[in-house]
Structure formats: structure tokens, C-alpha cells
C-alpha positions as CSV (number, residue, x, y, z in Angstrom):
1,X,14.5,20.1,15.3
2,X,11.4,21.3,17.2
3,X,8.2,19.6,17.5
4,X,6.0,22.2,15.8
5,X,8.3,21.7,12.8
6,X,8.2,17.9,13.0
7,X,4.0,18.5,13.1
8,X,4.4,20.8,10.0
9,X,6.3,18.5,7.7
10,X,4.7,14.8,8.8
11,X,0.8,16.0,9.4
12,X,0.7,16.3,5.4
13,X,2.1,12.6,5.1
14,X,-1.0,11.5,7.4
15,X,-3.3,10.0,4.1
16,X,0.0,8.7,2.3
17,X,0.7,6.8,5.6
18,X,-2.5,5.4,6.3
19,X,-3.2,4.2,3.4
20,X,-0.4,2.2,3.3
21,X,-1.2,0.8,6.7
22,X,-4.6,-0.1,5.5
23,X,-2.9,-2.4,2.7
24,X,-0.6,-3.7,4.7
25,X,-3.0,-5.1,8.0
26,X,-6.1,-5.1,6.0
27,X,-7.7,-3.8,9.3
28,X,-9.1,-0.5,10.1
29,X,-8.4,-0.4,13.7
30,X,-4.9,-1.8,13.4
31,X,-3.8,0.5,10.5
32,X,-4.8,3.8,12.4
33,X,-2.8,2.4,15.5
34,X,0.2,1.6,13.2
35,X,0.5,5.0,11.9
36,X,-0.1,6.2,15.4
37,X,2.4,4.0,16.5
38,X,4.7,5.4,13.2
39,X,4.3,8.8,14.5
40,X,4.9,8.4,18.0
41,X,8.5,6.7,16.9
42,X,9.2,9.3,14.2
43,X,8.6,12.3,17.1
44,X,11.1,10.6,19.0
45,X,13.5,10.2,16.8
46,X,13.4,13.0,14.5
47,X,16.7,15.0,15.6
48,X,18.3,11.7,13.7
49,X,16.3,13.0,10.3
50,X,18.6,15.1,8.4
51,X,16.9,17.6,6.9
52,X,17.1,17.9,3.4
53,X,16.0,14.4,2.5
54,X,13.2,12.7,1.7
55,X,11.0,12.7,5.3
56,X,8.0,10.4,3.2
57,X,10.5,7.8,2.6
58,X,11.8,8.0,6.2
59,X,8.2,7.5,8.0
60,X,7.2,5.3,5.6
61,X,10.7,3.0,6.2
62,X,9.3,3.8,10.1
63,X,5.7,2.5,9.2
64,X,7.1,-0.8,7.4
65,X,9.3,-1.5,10.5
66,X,6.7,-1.2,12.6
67,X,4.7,-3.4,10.9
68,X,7.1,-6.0,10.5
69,X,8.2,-6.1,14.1
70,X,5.4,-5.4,16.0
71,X,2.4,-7.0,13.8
72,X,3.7,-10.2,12.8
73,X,3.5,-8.4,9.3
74,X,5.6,-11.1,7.9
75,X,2.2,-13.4,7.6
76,X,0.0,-12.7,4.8
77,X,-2.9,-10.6,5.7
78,X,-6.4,-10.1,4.3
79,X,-6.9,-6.8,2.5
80,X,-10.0,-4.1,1.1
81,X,-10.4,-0.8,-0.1
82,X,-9.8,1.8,2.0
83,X,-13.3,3.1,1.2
84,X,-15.9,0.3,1.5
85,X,-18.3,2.4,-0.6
86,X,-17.6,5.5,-2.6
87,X,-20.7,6.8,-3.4
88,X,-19.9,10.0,-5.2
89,X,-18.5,8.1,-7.8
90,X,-21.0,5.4,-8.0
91,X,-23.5,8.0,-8.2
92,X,-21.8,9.5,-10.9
93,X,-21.0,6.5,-12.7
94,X,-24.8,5.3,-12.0
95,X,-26.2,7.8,-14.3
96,X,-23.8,6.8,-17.2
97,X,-23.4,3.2,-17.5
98,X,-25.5,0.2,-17.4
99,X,-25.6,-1.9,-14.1
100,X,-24.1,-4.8,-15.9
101,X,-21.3,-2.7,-16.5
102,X,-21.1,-1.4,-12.9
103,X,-21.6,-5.3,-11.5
104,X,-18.1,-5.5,-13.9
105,X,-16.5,-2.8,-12.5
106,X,-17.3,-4.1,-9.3
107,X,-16.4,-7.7,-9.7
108,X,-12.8,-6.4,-11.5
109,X,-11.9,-4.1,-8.3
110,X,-12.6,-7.0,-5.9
111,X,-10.3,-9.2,-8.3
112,X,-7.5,-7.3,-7.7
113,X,-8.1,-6.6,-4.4
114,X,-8.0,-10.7,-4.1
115,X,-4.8,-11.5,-6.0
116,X,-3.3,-8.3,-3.5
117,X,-4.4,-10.0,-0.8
118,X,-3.1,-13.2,-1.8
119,X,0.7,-12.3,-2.7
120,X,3.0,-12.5,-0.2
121,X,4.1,-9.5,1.9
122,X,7.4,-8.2,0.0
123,X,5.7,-8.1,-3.2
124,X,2.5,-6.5,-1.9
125,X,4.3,-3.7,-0.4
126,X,6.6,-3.2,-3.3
127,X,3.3,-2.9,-5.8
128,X,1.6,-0.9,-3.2
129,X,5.2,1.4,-3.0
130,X,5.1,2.2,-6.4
131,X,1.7,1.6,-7.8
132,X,-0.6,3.0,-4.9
133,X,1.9,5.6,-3.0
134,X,3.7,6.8,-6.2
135,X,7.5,6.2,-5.1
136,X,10.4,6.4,-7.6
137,X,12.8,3.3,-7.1
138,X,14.9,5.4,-5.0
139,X,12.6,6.1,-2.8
140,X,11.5,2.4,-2.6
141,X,15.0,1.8,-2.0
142,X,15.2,4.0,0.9
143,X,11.9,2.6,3.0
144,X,13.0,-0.8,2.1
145,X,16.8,-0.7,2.8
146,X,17.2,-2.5,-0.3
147,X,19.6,-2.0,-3.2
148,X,18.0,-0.1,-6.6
149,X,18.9,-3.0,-8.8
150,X,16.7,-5.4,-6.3
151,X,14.1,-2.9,-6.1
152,X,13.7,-3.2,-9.7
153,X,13.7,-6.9,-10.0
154,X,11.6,-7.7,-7.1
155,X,9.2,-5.3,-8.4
156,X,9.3,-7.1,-12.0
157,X,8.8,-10.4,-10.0
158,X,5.5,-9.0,-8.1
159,X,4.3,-7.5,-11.3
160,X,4.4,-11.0,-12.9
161,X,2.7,-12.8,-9.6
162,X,-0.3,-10.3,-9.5
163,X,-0.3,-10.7,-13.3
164,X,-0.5,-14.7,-13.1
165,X,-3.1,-14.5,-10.3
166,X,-5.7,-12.0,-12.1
167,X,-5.0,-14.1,-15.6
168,X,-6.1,-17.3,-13.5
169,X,-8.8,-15.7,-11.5
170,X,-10.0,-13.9,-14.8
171,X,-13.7,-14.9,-15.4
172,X,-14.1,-17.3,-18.6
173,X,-10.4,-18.6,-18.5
174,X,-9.7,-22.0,-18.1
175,X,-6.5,-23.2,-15.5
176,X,-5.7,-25.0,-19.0
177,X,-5.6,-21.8,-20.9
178,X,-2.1,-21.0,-19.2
């Protein structure tokens, strides 16, 4: 397989891929040399893609390899919003709600940006698989070399952590409370 066609399938997987390598360093600088680095392995090694199936699943298996080996991704790393401000829709929301309820809406985003932050790597990248990237269990399967059936319960189990950690980091709830 050529180049050019290589360019023509993976260029459209450019956002997909960087946002996931914005979650996963919680840096910037590091996630646009990650996906750099994704695409530089993913050139050379595409005449070992077989065409036909699923190329997001193979460059994002690429990406979380990367990240692994290279990054020390195995540590837990710090993570934000992709967008430190998105000021469309806070000016659209500004003219429509109250700033007490925008101060809520901003207080609740960083709250689950915390508890992300603060569960460990396998479960954050499972969520951020399915939740943020939109991958069926196959497909999860696929980047994570991991049987279907584990998919599903390791996905269960990081649901439940991020649950726990926003019901104990939830404003007004006592540690007793659960």
C-alpha cells in the first residue's frame, strides 16, 4: 500500500488520535509528539495492515503502545480538557443561565476531570475507549489485545471506580455517607 493512500485513510483519524493522547499524557507537547510518533510507526508499518479492517483500531492499538513503552505510561498521569476554554459555548451558555449555575457546571467538569485523572491507567483508557472515542467492545478489544469478555468487565470495574470517586468527591457528601 502506497503512501498517498496511507495519508488518505489515517489524516481523518488525526482528532480521534489526539485526543486520546491528550488523556492519556495529560500534556500538550507530549500528546502531539505521541501521535507524531504513532504516525511515523503506522507509515512504516502499514503494508502489515490488511485492508478491510478497522485502521482506527489499528493506530489507536499503535498510539497505546507507544505510550506504554516509550512514556512510562504505566504511571498515573495528570489530565485536562483538551480545550482550556471554550468560549463559544460559554458565550452561549452566558446568555442563558445564571453564573451560579455556570460556577456548577464548571466545578462538575473539573470533578470528573479529577477522579479521571486519579484512576489508574487501564481503567482510564478503557472509559476514555468507549466513553470519549466511541469504540464498540470489539474494537476496544482490538487496541487493547484483550479478550471481549475482559473488555466488558474491566470496563464495569472502571465505571464503578470513577463512580466511587465522584460520589466521594461530590460536594455536600460526607466520607460517612458511603
Amino acid at each position: 500500500m502506497n503512501p498517498e493512500f496511507f495519508e488518505q485513510m489515517a489524516m481523518p483519524l488525526f482528532d480521534s488520535l489526539y485526543n486520546l493522547a491528550h488523556w492519556l499524557t495529560g500534556d500538550r507537547s507530549e500528546a502531539e509528539d505521541l501521535v507524531q510518533e504513532t504516525y511515523a510507526k503506522a507509515l512504516r508499518g502499514f503494508k502489515s495492515f490488511q485492508e478491510g479492517t478497522n485502521l482506527r483500531a489499528w493506530m489507536c492499538r499503535i498510539l497505546r503502545n507507544t505510550f506504554l513503552n516509550s512514556r512510562s505510561g504505566l504511571m498515573a498521569r495528570n489530565t485536562s480538557w483538551l480545550e482550556d476554554e471554550d468560549t463559544d459555548a460559554d458565550l452561549t451558555v452566558a446568555h442563558t443561565a445564571t453564573p451560579e449555575a455556570l460556577l456548577l457546571r464548571r466545578e462538575n467538569q473539573q470533578t470528573v476531570v479529577d477522579a479521571m485523572a486519579s484512576l489508574a491507567v487501564e481503567h482510564r483508557e478503557i472509559i476514555l475507549l468507549s466513553e470519549i472515542e466511541e469504540l464498540s467492545y470489539r474494537e476496544i478489544a482490538e487496541v487493547l489485545s484483550l479478550p471481549i469478555g475482559t473488555v466488558m468487565s474491566r470496563l464495569s470495574r472502571a465505571r464503578n471506580a470513577l463512580r466511587h470517586l465522584l460520589r466521594a468527591n461530590s460536594p455536600g457528601r460526607s466520607q460517612n455517607a458511603l
